[in-house]
N, CA, C and O atoms as a Tinker XYZ file with bonds, in Angstrom:
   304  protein
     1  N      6.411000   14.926000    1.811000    73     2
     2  CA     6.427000   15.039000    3.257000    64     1     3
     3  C      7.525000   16.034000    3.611000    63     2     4     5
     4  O      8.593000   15.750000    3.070000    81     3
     5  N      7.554000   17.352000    4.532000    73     3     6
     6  CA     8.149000   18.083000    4.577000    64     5     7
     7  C      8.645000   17.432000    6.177000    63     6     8     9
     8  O      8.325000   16.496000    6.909000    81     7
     9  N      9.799000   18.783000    6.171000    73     7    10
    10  CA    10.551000   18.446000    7.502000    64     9    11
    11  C      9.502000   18.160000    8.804000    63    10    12    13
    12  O      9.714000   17.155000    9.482000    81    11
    13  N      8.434000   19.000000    9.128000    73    11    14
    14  CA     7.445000   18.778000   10.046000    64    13    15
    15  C      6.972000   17.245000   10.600000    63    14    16    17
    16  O      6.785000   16.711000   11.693000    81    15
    17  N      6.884000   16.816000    8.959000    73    15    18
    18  CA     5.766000   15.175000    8.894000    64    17    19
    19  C      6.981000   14.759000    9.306000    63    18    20    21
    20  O      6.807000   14.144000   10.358000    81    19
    21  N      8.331000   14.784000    8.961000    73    19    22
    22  CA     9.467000   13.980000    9.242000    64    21    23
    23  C      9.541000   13.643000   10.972000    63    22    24    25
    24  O      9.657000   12.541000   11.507000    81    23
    25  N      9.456000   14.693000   11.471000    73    23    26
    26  CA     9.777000   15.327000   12.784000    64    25    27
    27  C      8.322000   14.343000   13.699000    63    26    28    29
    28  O      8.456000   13.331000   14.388000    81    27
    29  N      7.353000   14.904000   13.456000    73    27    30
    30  CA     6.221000   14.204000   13.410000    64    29    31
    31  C      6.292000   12.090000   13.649000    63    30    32    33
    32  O      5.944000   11.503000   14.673000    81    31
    33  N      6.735000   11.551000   12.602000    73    31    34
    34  CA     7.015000   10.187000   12.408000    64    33    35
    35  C      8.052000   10.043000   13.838000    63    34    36    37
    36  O      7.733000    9.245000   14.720000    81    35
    37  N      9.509000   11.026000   13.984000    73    35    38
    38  CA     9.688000   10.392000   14.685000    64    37    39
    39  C      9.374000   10.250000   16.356000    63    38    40    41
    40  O      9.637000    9.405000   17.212000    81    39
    41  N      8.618000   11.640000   16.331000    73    39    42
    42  CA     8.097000   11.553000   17.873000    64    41    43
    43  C      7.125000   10.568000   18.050000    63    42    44    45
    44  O      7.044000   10.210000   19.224000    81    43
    45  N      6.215000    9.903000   17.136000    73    43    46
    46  CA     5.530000    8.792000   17.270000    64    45    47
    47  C      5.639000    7.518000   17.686000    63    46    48    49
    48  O      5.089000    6.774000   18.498000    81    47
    49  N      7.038000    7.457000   16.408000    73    47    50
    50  CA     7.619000    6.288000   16.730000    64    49    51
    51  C      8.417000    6.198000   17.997000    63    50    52    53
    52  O      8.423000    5.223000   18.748000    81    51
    53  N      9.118000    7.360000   18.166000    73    51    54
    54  CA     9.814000    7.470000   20.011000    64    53    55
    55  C      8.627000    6.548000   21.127000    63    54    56    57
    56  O      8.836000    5.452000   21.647000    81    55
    57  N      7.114000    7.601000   21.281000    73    55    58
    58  CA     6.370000    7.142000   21.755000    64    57    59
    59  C      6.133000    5.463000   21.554000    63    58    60    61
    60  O      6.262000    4.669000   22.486000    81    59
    61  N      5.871000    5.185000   20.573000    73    59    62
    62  CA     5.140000    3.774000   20.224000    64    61    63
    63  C      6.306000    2.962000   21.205000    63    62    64    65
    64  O      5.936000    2.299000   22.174000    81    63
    65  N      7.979000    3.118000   20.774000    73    63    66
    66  CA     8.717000    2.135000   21.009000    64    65    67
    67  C      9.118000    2.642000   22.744000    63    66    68    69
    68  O      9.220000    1.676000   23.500000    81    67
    69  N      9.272000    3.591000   23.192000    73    67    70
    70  CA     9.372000    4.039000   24.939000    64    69    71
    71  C      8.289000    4.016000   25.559000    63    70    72    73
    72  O      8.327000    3.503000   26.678000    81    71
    73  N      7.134000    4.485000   25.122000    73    71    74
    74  CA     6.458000    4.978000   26.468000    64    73    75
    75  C      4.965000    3.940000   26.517000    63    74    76    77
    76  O      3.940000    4.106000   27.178000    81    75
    77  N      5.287000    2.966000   25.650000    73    75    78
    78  CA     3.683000    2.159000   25.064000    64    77    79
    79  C      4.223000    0.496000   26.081000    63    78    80    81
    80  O      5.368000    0.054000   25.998000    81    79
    81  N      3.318000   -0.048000   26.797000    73    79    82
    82  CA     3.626000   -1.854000   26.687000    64    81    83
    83  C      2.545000   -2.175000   26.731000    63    82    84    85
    84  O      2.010000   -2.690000   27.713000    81    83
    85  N      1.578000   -1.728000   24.787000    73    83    86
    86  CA     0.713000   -2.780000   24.825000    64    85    87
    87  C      1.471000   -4.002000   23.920000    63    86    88    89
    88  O      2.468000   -4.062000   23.201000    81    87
    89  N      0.264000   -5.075000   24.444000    73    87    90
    90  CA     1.101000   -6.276000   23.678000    64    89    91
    91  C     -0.117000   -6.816000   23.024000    63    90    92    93
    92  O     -1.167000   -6.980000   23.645000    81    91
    93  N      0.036000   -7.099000   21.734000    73    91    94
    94  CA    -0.973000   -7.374000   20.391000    64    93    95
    95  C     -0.086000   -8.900000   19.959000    63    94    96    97
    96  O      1.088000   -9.270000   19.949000    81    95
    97  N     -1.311000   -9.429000   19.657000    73    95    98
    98  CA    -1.133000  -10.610000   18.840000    64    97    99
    99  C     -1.009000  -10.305000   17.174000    63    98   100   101
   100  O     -1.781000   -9.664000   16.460000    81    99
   101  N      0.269000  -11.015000   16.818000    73    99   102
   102  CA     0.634000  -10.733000   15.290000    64   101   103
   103  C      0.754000   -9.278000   14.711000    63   102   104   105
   104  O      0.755000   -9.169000   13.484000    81   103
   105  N      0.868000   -8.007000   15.587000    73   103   106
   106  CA     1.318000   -7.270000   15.659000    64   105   107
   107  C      2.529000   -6.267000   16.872000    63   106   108   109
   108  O      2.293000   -6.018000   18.054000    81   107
   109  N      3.522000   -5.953000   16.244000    73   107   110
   110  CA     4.740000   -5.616000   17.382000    64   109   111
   111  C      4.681000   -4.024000   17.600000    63   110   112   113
   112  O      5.406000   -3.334000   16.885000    81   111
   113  N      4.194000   -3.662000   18.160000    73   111   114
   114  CA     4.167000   -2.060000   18.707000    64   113   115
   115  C      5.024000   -1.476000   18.432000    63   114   116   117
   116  O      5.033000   -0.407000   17.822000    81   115
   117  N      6.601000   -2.562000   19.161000    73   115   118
   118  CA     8.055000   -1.538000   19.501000    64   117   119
   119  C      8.814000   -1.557000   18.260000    63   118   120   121
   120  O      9.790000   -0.828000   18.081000    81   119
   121  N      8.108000   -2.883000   16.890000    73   119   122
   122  CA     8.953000   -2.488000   15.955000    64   121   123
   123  C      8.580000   -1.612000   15.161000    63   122   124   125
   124  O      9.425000   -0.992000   14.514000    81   123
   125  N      6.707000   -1.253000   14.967000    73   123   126
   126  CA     6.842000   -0.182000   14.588000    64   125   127
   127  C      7.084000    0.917000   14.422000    63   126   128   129
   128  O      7.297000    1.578000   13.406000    81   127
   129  N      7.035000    1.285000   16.103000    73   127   130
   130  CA     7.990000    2.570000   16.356000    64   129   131
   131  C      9.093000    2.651000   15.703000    63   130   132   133
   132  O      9.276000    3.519000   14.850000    81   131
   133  N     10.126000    1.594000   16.076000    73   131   134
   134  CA    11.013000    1.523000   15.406000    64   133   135
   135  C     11.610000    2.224000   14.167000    63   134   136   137
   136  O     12.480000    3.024000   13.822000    81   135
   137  N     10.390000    1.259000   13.601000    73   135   138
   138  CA    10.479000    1.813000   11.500000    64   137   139
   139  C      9.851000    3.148000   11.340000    63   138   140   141
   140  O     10.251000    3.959000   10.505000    81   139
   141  N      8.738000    3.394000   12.253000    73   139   142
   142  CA     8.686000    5.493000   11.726000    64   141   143
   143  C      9.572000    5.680000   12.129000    63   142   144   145
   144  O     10.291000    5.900000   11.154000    81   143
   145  N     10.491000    5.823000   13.507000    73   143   146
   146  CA    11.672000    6.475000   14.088000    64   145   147
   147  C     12.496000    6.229000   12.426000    63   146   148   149
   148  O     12.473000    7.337000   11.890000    81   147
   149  N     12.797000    5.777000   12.009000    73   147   150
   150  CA    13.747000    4.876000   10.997000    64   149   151
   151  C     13.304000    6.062000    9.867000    63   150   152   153
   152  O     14.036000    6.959000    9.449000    81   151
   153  N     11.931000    5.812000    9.504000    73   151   154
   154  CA    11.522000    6.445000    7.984000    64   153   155
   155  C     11.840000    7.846000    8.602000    63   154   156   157
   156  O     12.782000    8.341000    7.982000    81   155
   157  N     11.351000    8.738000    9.695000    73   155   158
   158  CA    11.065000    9.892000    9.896000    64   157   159
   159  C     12.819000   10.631000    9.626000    63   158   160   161
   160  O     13.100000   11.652000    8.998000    81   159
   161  N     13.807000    9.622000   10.397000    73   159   162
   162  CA    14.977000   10.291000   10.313000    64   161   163
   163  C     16.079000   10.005000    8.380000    63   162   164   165
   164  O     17.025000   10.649000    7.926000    81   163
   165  N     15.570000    9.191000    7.993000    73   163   166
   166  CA    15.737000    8.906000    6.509000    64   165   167
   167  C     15.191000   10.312000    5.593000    63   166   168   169
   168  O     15.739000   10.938000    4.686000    81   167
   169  N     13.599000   10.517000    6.414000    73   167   170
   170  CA    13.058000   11.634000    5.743000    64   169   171
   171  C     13.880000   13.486000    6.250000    63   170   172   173
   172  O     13.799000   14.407000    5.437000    81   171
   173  N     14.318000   13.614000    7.111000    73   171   174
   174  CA    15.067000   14.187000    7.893000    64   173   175
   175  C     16.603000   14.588000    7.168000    63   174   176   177
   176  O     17.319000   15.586000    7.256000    81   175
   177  N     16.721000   13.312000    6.429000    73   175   178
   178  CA    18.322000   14.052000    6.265000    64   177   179
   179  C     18.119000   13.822000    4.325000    63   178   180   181
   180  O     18.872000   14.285000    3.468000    81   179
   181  N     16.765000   12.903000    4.084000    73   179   182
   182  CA    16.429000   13.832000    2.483000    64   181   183
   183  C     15.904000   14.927000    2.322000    63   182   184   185
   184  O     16.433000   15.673000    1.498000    81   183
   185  N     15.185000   15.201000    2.754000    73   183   186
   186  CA    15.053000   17.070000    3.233000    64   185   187
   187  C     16.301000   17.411000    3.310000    63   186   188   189
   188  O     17.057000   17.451000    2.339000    81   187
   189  N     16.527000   17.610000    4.161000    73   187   190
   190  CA    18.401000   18.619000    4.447000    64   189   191
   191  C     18.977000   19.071000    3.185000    63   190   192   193
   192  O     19.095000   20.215000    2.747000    81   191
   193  N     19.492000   17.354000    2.427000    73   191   194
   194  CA    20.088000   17.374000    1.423000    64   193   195
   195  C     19.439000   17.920000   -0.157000    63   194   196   197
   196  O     19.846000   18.199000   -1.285000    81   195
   197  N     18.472000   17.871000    0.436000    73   195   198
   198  CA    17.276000   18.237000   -0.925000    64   197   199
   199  C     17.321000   19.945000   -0.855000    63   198   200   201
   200  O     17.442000   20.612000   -1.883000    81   199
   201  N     17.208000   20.557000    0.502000    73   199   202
   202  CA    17.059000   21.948000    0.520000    64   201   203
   203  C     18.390000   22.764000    0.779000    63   202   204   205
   204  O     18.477000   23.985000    0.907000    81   203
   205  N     19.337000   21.895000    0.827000    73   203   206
   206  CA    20.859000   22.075000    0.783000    64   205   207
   207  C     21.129000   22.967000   -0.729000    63   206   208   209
   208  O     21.443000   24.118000   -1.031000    81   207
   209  N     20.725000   21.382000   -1.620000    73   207   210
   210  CA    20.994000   21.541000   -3.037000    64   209   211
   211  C     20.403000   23.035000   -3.350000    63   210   212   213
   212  O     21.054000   23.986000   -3.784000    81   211
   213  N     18.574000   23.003000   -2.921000    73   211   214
   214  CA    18.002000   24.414000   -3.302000    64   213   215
   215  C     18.754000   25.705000   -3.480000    63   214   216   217
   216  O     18.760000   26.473000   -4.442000    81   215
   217  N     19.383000   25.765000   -2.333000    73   215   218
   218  CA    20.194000   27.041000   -1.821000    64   217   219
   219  C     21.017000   27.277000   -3.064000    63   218   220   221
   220  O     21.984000   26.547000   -3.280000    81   219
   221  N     20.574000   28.615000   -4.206000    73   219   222
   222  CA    21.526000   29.061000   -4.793000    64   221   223
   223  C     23.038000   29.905000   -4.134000    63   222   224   225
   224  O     23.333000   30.362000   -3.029000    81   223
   225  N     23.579000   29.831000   -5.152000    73   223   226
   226  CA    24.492000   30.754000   -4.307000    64   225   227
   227  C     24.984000   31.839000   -5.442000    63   226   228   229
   228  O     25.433000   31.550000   -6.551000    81   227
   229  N     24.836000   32.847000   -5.027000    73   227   230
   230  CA    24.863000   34.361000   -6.485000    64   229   231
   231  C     26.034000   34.780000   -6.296000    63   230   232   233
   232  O     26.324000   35.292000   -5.215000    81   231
   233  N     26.894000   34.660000   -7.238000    73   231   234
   234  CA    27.986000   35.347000   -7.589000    64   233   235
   235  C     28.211000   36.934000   -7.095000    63   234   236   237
   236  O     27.354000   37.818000   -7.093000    81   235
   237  N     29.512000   37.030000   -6.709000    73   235   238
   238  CA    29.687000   38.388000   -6.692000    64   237   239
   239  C     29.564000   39.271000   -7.981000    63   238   240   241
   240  O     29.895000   38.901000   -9.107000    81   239
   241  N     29.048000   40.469000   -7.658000    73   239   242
   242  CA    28.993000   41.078000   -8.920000    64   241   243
   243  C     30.413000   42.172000   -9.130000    63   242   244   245
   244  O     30.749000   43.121000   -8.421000    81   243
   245  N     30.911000   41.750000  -10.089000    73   243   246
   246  CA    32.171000   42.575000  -10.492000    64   245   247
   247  C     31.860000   44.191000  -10.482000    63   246   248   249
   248  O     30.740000   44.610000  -10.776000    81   247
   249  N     32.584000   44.773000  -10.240000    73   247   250
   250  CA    32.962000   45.974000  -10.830000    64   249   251
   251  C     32.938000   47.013000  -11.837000    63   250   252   253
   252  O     33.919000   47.662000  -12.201000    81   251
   253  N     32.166000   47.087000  -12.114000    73   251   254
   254  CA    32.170000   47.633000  -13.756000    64   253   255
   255  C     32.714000   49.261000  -13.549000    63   254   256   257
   256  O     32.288000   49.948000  -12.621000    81   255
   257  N     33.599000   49.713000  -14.432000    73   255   258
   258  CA    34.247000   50.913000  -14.263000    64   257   259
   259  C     33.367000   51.389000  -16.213000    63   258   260   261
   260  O     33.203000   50.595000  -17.139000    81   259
   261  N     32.976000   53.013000  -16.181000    73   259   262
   262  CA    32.226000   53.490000  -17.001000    64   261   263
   263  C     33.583000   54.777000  -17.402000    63   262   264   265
   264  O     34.215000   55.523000  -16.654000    81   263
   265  N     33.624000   54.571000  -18.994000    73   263   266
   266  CA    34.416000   55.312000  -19.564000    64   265   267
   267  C     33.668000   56.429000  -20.328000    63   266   268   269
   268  O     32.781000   56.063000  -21.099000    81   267
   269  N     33.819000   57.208000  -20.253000    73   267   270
   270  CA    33.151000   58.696000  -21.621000    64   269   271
   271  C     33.993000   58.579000  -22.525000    63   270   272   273
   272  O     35.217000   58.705000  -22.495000    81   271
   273  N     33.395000   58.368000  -23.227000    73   271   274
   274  CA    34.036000   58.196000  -24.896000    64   273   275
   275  C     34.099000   59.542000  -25.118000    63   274   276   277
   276  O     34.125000   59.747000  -26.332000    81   275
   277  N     34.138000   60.646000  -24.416000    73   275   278
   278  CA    34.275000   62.188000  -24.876000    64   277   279
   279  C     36.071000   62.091000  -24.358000    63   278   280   281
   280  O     37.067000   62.187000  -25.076000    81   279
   281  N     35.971000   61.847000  -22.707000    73   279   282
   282  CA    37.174000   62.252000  -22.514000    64   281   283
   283  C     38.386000   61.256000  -22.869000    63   282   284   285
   284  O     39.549000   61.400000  -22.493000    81   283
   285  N     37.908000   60.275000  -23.623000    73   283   286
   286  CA    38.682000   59.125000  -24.046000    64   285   287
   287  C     39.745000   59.952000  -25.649000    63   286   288   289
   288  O     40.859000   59.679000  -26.097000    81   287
   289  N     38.795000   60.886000  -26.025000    73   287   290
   290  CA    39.242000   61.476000  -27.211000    64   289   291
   291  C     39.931000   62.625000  -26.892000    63   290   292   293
   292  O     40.874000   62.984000  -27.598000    81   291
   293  N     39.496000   63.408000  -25.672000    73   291   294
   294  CA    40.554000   64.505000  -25.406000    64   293   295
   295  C     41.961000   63.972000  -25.210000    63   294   296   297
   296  O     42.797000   64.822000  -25.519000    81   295
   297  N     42.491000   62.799000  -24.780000    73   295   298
   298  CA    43.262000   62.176000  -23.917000    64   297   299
   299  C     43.713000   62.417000  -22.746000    63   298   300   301
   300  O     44.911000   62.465000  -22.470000    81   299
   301  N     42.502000   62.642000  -21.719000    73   299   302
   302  CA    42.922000   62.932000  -20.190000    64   301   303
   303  C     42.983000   61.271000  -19.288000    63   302   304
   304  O     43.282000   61.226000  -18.095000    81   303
């Protein structure tokens, strides 16, 4: 599930638990909202940390200085 589906879960669950008052027998509307709001933002910050890690980071590349082994022998 990428950041989207994450994002996704929790506008659902926002909806289910704010903007809904149906009322079901042996089922609770506002706690399910609840628990996507819950999973979506769990999923939210394992992403982050997951694509955090991804991010290489490349070394600077040194300097390299090039000698002629010609003028190394003249001694200039």
């Amino acid at each position: 599930m990428g950041l989207g589906g994450c994002i996704i879960l929790i506008a659902v669950g926002a909806i289910l638990t704010f903007a809904t008052d149906w009322k079901m027998e042996g089922f609770n509307v506002t706690v399910a909202g609840l628990v996507m709001m819950a999973v979506g933002i769990i999923g939210v910050a394992a992403f982050t940390s997951i694509a955090r890690r991804r991010r290489a980071v490349v070394p600077p590349v040194a300097q390299t200085t090039v000698v002629d082994p010609d003028q190394e022998r003249r001694g200039y």
